[in-house]
C-alpha positions as CSV (number, residue, x, y, z in Angstrom):
1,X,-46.5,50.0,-48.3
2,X,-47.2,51.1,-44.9
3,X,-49.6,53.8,-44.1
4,X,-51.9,53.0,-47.1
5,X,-55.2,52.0,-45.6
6,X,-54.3,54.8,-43.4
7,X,-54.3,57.5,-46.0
8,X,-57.4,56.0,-47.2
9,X,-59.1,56.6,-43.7
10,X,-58.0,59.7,-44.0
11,X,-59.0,60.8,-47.1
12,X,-62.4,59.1,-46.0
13,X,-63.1,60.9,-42.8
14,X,-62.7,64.2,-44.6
15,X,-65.3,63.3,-46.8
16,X,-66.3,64.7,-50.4
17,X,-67.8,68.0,-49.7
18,X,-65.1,70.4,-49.0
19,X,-66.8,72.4,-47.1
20,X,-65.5,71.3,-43.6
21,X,-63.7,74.4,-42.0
22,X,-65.6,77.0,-43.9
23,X,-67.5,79.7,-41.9
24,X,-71.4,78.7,-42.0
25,X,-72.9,80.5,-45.0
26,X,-70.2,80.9,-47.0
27,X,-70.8,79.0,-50.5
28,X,-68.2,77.4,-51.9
29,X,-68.2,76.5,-55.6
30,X,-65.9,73.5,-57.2
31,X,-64.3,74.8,-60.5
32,X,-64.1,72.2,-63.3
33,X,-60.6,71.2,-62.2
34,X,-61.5,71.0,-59.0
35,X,-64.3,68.7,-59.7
36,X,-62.4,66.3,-61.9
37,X,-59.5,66.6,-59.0
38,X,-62.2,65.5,-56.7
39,X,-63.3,62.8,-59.2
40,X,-59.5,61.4,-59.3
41,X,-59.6,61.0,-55.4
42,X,-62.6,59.7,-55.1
43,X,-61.3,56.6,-57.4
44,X,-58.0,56.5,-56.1
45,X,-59.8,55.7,-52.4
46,X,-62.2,53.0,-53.6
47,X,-58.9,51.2,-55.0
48,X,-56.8,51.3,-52.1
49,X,-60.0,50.1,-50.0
50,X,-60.3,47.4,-52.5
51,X,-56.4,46.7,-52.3
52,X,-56.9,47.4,-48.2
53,X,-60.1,44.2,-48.6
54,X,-57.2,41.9,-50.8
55,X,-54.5,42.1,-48.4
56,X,-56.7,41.4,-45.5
57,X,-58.4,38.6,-47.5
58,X,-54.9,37.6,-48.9
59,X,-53.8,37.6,-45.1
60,X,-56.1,35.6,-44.0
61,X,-55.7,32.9,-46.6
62,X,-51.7,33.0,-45.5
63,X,-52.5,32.5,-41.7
64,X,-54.7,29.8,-43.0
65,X,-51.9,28.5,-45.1
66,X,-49.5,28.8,-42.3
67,X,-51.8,26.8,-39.6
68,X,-52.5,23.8,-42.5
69,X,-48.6,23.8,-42.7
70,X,-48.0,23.9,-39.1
71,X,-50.8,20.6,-39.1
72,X,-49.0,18.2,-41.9
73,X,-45.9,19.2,-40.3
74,X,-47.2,17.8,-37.2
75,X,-48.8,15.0,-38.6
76,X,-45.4,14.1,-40.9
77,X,-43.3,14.2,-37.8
78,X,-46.2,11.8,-35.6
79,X,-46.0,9.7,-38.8
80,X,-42.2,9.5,-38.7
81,X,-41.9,8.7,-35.2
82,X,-44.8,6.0,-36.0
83,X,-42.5,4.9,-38.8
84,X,-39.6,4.7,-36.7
85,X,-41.4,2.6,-34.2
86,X,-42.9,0.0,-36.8
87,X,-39.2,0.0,-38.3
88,X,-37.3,-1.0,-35.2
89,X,-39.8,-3.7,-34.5
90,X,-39.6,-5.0,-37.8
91,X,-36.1,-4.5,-37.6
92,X,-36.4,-7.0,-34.6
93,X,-38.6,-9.4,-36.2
94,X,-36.6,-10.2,-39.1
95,X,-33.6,-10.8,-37.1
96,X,-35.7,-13.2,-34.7
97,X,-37.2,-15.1,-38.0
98,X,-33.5,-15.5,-39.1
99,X,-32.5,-16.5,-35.7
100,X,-35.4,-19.3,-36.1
101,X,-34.5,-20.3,-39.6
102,X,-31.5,-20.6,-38.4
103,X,-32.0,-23.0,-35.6
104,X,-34.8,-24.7,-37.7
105,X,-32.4,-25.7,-40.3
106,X,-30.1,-26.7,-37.6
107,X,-32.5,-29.3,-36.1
108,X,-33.5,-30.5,-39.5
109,X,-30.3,-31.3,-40.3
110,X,-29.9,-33.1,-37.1
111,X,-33.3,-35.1,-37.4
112,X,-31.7,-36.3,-40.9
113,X,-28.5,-37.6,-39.3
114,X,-30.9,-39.2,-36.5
115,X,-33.3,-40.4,-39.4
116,X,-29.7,-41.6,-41.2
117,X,-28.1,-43.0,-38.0
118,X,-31.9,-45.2,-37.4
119,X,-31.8,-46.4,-41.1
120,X,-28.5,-47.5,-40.6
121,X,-28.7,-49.2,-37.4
122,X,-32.3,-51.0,-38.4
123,X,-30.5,-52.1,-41.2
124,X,-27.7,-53.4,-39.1
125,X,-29.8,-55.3,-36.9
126,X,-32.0,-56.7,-39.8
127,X,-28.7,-58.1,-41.4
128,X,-27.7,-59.4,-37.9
129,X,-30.8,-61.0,-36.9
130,X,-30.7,-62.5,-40.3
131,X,-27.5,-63.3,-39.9
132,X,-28.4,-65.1,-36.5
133,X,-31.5,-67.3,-38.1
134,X,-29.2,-68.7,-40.5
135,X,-26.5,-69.9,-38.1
136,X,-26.6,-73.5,-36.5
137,X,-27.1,-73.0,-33.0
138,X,-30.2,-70.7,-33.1
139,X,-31.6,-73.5,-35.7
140,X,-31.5,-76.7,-32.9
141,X,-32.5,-74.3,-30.2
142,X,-35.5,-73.1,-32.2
143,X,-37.2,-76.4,-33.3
């Protein structure tokens, strides 16, 4: 409601007496209704200043609400760019340790056909060689 702490200046700054624009002198008597009149006003301005003290206090804990929400909003979006970041390398680093499995199992499967293709010839000359100490000729030139 706009204007409320307003009317409760107002009603403040004309104070409780009543006798404010009466020539000096003049005696001025509250009747009964007057006095419980003056009674109901006089509650009715300490409520709106205490409703005028909540809404600044409650204002105050909104800005305060606003600026820790403007701050985790900050922080979520640094962390999500952060997040992005760490993601794309990672991103990159996965696809290089599958680009070096890759080539890893590539050469291990060429060092087993090497490995295969030595067994297989030392087993080829062993035979051969054997071969040659048994024949005739390598016997007479031997002794």
């Amino acid at each position: 409601m706009p204007g409320l702490c307003a009317v409760q200046k107002a009603v403040a700054e004309k104070g409780t007496s009543g006798s404010r624009g009466r020539a000096r002198g003049q005696e001025w008597r509250m009747t009964q209704p007057g006095a419980i009149l003056q009674g109901y006003n006089n509650e009715l301005v300490k409520y709106i200043e205490d409703l005028c003290l909540q809404k600044e206090e409650l204002n105050k804990q909104i800005q305060q609400a606003e600026e820790e929400k403007n701050k985790l909003q900050h922080e979520i979006q640094a962390l999500n760019e952060q997040l992005e970041h760490v993601c794309e390398n990672l991103d990159q680093k996965i696809a290089l340790r599958n680009d070096l499995s890759k080539i890893l199992n590539e050469a291990e499967t060429a060092y087993m056909k090497i490995l295969d293709s030595s067994r297989t010839l030392l087993n080829v000359l062993k035979k051969e060689v054997g071969d040659l100490k048994h024949t005739p000729e390598l016997k007479s030139n031997v002794t």
